[in-house]
C-alpha positions as CSV (number, residue, x, y, z in Angstrom):
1,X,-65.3,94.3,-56.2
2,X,-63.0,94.7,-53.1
3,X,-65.6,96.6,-51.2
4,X,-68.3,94.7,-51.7
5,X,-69.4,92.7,-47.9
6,X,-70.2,89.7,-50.1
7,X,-67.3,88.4,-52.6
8,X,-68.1,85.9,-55.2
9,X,-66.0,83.0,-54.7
10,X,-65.0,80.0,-57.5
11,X,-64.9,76.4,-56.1
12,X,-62.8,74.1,-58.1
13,X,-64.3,70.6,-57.6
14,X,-63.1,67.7,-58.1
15,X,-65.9,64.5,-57.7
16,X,-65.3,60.7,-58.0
17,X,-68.7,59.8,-59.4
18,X,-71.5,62.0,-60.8
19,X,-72.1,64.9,-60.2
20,X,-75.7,66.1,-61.3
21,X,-77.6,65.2,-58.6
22,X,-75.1,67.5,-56.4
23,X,-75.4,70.3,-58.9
24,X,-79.4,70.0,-58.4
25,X,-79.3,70.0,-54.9
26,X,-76.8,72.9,-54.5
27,X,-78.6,74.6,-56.8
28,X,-82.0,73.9,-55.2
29,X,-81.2,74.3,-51.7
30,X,-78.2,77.0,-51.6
31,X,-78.5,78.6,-55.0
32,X,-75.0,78.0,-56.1
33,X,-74.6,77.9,-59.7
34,X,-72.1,75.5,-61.7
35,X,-70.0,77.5,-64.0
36,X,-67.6,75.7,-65.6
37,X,-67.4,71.5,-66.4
38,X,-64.8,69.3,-67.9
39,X,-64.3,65.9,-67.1
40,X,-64.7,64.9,-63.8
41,X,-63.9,68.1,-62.6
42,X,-66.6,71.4,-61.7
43,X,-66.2,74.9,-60.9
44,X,-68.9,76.3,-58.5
45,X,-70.2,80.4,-57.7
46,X,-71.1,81.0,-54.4
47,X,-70.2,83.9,-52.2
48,X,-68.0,85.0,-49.5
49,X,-70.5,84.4,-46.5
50,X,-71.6,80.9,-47.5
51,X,-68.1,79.5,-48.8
52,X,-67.0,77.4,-45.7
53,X,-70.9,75.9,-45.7
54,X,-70.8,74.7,-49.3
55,X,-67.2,73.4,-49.2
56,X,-67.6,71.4,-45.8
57,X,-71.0,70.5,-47.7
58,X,-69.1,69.0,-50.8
59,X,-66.8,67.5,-48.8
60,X,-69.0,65.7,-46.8
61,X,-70.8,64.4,-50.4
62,X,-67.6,62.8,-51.9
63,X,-65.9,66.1,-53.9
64,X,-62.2,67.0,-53.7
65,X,-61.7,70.7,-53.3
66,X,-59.0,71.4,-55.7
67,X,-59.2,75.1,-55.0
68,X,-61.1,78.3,-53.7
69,X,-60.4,81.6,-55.8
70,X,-61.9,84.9,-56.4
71,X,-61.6,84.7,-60.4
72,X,-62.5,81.9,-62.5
73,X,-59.3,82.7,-64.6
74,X,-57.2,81.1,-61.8
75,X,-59.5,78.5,-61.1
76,X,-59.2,76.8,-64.5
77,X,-55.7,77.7,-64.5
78,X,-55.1,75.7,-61.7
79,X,-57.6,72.6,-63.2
80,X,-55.1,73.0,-66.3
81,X,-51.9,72.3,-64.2
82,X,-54.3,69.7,-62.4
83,X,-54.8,67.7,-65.3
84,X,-51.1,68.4,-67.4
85,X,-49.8,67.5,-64.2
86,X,-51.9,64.0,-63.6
87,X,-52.2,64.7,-60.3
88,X,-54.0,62.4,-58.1
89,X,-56.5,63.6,-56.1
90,X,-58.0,61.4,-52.9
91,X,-60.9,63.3,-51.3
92,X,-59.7,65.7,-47.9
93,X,-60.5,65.1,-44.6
94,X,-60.1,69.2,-43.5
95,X,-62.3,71.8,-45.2
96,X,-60.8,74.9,-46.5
């Protein structure tokens, strides 16, 4: 809904160990829902206003931000070409 003040927003996650205790606390603390989980990968709903909070949060934890989308359609497109692709993924220094 382009007219909406506050956008929903998919994070594509990539994390190097577990990652339940971060989906507890994000949920706990932020409300920010897992959708989607495959492997060591995780795609995250939060919104527009708290986006750059939760990614330099993840970041900070040990996650890989893959990528940030509106749709969860190109989210998990882009965790397919991830994972066709073998692409290695190191954790970022800079948050989107």
């Amino acid at each position: 809904m382009k007219g909406s003040v506050i956008r929903k927003r998919y994070i594509l996650v990539f994390w190097e160990s577990e990652s339940e205790k971060m989906d507890k606390y994000l949920y706990n603390y932020y409300e920010i829902k897992r959708k989607y989980k495959k492997g060591n990968f995780s795609i995250y709903l939060c919104n527009q206003l708290n986006k750059s909070t939760i990614c330099g949060l993840i970041t900070k934890k040990g996650g890989n931000i893959v990528t940030v989308s509106g749709t969860i359609k190109k989210c998990k497109k882009s965790l397919s070409y991830t994972m066709e692709n073998n692409i290695h993924l190191t954790p970022s220094r800079d948050t989107p």
